[in-house]
Every structure is written in structure tokens, then in C-alpha cells.
N, C-alpha and C positions, 0 to 999 in steps of 0.2 A: 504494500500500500504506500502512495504517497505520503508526501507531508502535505498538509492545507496549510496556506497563508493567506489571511484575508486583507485585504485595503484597506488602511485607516479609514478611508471614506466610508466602506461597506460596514466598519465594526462601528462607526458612530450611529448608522441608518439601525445597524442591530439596536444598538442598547435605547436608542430613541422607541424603538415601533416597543421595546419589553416596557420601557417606562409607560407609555401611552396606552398599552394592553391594560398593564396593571392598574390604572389611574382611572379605566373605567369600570373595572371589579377586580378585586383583589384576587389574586392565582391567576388570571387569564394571562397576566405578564410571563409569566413561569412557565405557562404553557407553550405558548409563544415561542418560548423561549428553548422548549423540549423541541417541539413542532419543528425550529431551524437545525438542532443539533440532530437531530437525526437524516434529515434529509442532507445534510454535511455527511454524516457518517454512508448514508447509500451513496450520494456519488463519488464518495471517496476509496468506498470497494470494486464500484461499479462507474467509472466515469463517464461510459457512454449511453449512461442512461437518460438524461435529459438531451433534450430537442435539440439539435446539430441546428445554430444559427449564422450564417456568412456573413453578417452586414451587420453594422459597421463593421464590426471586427469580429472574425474568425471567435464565437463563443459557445456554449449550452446553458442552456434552462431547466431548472426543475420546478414543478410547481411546492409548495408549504401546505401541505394537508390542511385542511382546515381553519386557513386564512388568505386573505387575498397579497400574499407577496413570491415572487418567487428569486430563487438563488442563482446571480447568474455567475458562470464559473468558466473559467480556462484549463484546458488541461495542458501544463508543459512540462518539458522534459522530466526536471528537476523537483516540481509540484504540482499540485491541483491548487488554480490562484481566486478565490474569489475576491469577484468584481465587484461584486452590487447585493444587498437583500434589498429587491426595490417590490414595492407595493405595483401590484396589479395592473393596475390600471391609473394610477396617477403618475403624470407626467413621464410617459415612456419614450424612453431611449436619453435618459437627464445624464446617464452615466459612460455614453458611450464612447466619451474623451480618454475616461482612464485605462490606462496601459497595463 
């Protein structure tokens, strides 16, 4: 298995969307927060398992069970890099500058 290294960009989108969960019932944050680490842990056994994207840039998607965001991720040599945990449907493709 690779190593996963996420984007400073991508871990502050994490701990925002856990505080935001939480702040609208308590444990949904945690959940959340379970919901991303797993789907980190499938594509990190399994990297081709989210949708093969070419544009902008060469990436895959998974979706987050159970909430509208999904992981989007690189897979290179050296590691599996995520990019983004971006929310669904709000302001898509915000991320596809970073490298």
C-alpha cells in the first residue's frame, strides 16, 4: 500500500466540513469524519477504484457515503496524493489549480 499525503488545502476543507457537521448535531462531525477515513483507506488498497477523471488534470473521485462530498485523489508513483475533500456540488472544479 501507498503512503496518502493530503494538501494542506484539502486537510483544512476536512476539519472545516467535521466542525460544520458537528455544529449542526453533535457526533454527525465524527461521523463525517469516519465516512472520509474510510473511503481514504478503500482507495488507498484499491486506487482504481474511483472514476478515472482527465481534465483539468489527470485525477479520481470517490464518492463519501453518506454525505455530499467527495475525495478527489492522484495516484503517483511515490503516493496516493489527495487533492480536495470538496463538497458535491458546491463550486466545482474550485481546486483544480493545485498540483
Amino acid at each position: 500500500m501507498k503512503l496518502v499525503r493530503i494538501a494542506p488545502p484539502a486537510s483544512e476543507e476536512f476539519t472545516e466540513a467535521v466542525r460544520w457537521y458537528e455544529s449542526k448535531r453533535v457526533g454527525l462531525g465524527g461521523e463525517f469524519y469516519e465516512a472520509v477515513l474510510h473511503v481514504v483507506s478503500l482507495v488507498r488498497e484499491h486506487p482504481e477504484i474511483g472514476v478515472a477523471v482527465d481534465r483539468p488534470h489527470p485525477h479520481r473521485q470517490f464518492l463519501v457515503d453518506g454525505f455530499p462530498y467527495k475525495l478527489i485523489y492522484r495516484e503517483r508513483t511515490e503516493d496516493l496524493y489527495i487533492v480536495a475533500i470538496a463538497h458535491a456540488s458546491r463550486r466545482p472544479w474550485y481546486w483544480k489549480q493545485r498540483r
